[in-house]
N, C-alpha and C positions, 0 to 999 in steps of 0.2 A: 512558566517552566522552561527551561534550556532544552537547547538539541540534545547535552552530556547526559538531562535529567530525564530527558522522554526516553533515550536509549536504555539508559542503566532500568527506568521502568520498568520495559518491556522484554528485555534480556529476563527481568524477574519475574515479569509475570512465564515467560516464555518455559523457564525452570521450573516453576513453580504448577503448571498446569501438566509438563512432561512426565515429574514425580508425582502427581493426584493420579493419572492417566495408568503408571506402572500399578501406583499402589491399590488404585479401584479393579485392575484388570482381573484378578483374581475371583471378587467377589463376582465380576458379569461375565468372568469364565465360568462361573459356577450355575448363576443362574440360565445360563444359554445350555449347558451339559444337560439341567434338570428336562430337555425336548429334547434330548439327545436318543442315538442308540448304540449299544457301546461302543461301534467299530467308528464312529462318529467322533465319540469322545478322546478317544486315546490315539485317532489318525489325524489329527489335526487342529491347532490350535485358536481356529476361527472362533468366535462368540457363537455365532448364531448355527443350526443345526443347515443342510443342506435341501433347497428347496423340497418339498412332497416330502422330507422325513421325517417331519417334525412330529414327536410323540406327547399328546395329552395327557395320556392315561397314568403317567408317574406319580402325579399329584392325589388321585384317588388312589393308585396302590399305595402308595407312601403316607396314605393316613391310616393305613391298618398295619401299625408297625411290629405287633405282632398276631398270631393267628386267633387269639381272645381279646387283646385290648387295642382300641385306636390311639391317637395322637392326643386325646384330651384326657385320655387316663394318665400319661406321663408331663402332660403341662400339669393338673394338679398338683400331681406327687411332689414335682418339684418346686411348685408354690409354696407348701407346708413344709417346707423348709427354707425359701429364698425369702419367704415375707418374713419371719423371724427372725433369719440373720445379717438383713438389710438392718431392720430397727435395733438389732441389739448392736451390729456394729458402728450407727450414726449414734444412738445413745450414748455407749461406751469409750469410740472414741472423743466425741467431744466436750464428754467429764471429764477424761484424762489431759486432754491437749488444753482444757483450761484451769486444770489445776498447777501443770507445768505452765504452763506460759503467762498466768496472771498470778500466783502466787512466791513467794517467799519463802524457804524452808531447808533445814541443814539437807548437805548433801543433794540439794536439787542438778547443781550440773554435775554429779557422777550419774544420778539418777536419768538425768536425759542424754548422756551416752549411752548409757545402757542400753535405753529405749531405742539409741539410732546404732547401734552396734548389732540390735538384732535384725537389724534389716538386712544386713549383709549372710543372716543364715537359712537355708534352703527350706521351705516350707516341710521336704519330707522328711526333715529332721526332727521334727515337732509330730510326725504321726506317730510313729510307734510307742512311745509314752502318753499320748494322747489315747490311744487303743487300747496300749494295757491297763486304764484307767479307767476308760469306759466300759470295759470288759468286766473290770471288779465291781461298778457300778451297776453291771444290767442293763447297760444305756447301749449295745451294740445291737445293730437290727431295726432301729428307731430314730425317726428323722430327728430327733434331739440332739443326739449327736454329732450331725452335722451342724450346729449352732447355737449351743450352750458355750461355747468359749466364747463365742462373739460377744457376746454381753461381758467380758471380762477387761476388752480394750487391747487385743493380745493382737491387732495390728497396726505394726509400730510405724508402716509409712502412712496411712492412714491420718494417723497421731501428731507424726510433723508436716504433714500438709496443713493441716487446720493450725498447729502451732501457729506456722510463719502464715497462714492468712490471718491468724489474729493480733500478729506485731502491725499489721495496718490499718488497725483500729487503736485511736488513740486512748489511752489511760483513763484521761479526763470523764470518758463517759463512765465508767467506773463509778470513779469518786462523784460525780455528780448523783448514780443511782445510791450511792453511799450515802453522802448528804439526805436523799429523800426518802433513807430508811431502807432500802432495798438491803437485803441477806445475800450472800456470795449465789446461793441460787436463784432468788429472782434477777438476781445484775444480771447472768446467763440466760434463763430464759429470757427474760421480756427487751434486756437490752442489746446482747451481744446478738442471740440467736437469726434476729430478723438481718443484721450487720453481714451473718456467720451464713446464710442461707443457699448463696452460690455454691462454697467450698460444702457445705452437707450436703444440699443433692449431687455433689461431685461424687463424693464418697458412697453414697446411696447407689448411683448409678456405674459406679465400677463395682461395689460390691454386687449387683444383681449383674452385671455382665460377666463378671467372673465366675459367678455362683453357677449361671447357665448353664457355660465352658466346663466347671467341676467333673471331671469323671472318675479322678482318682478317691476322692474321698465317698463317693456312694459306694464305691467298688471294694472299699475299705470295711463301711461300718453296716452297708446295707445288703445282706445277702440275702432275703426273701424276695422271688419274685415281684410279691404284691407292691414290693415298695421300690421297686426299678423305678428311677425317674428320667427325666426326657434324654440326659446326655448318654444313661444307658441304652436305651432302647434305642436310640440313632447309634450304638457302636453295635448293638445284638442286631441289627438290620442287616448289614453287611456281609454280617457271617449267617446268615438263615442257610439253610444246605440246602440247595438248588445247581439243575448243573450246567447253568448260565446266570450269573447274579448278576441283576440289573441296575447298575450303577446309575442308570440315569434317575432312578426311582428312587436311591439313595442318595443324591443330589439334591432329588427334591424333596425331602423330609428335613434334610439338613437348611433348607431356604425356608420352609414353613418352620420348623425351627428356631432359626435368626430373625425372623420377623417380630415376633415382639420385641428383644432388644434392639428392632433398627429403628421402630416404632418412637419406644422410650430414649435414648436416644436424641434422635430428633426432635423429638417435644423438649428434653430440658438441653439442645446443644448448647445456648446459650448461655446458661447458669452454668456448664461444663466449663466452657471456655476459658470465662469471666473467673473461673474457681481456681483453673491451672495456673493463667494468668497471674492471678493476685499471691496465689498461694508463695513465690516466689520473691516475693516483696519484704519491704522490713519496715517497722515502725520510722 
């Protein structure tokens, strides 16, 4: 390697550790707050709490997120809806993205404008017809509704992600599961899917990351108590009427929180990667 090529390296690496360093700051701003005490947290931008202040007890307050239920009552609640609309959205969009990208059929390219035209319209456009519908259905108050559309393929970047990861799979294997008798659905399962398996856990794992995040659609279709799930009860934490509210306590509900998704995550970072990567590619 050249003098030119060690420098331009490490100029890279140098930018490249400066932006991890900004963009992690936040998160071990946050986890250093959760031992915090408030006049700790809001005086000063340090990570870590000030020697002798360091406060333990956040983590047990903060598993009683509210005065009847703890923190494993609102990780279920939002299980029983995030495991449903993880599978209906890996299901649904990857019938759709292989029906457009490996078939033939009139008006296919108006049909996948379409499909990429509605990426450009704001999710909250799609609630209140979604609401009034579920309304006439019965289906409001019921974690259904937060994932009954899923199963329909209604996200459309989702859809062309997998499209363009399966333009780098070649044709051939197709027609060869063709030749050996294979149906347009087994060529998918047995052939494509094991090919297709980076870019679905891609899709898997931003749908359960996002699904977490959710607080406006619970807040929408779930108004009984019983069925508050975790993003609500980390935003009803905050506002509990006390007359010092203990942020460091809500800090750390919010980190016992993100731990599973930092969890999942890290276990499939590398199918992640590999899935954004490719996804970008063309036959």
């Amino acid at each position: 390697m050249t003098k030119k090529a060690q420098i331009n390296a490490t100029l890279r690496y140098i930018i490249l550790i400066a932006v991890g360093l900004i963009l992690i700051y936040p998160l071990l701003w946050m986890i250093g707050s959760s031992f915090k005490e408030n006049e700790h947290i809001f005086g000063s931008l340090a990570i870590l709490p000030p020697a002798g202040y360091w406060r333990f007890d956040h983590f047990s307050n903060a598993w009683q997120l509210s005065t009847t239920r703890t923190m494993i009552f609102y990780y279920m609640n939002t299980l029983r809806f995030l495991i449903p609309r993880v599978v209906g959205t890996v299901v649904s969009c990857t019938l759709v993205a292989f029906a457009i990208g490996r078939f033939n059929f009139p008006g296919k390219k108006i049909f996948f404008t379409l499909v990429l035209a509605t990426m450009l319209m704001p999710e909250l456009a799609f609630r209140i017809p979604i609401f009034l519908l579920y309304n006439d259905l019965g289906l409001v108050n019921t974690f259904a509704a937060l994932y009954i559309h899923d199963f329909f393929g209604v996200n459309s970047f989702f859809v062309f992600m997998i499209i363009q990861f399966m333009r780098t799979i070649p044709r051939e294997l197709d027609e060869a599961s063709k030749i050996d008798g294979c149906g347009p659905l087994r060529t998918l399962f047995y052939v494509l899917v094991p090919v297709l398996r980076p870019i679905i856990i891609t899709v898997g794992l931003l749908t359960f990351m996002w699904g977490m995040n959710d607080l406006q659609g619970p807040l929408i279709f779930l108004h009984s108590p019983v069925n508050n799930v975790l993003a609500q009860g980390l935003s009803n934490l905050i506002q509990v009427y006390e007359e010092v509210p203990q942020f460091g306590r809500s800090f750390a509900a919010a980190l016992m929180g993100l731990l599973p998704t930092i969890a999942i995550f890290f276990t499939c970072s590398r199918y992640f990667v590999e899935g954004v990567t490719q996804s970008g590619g063309k036959e």
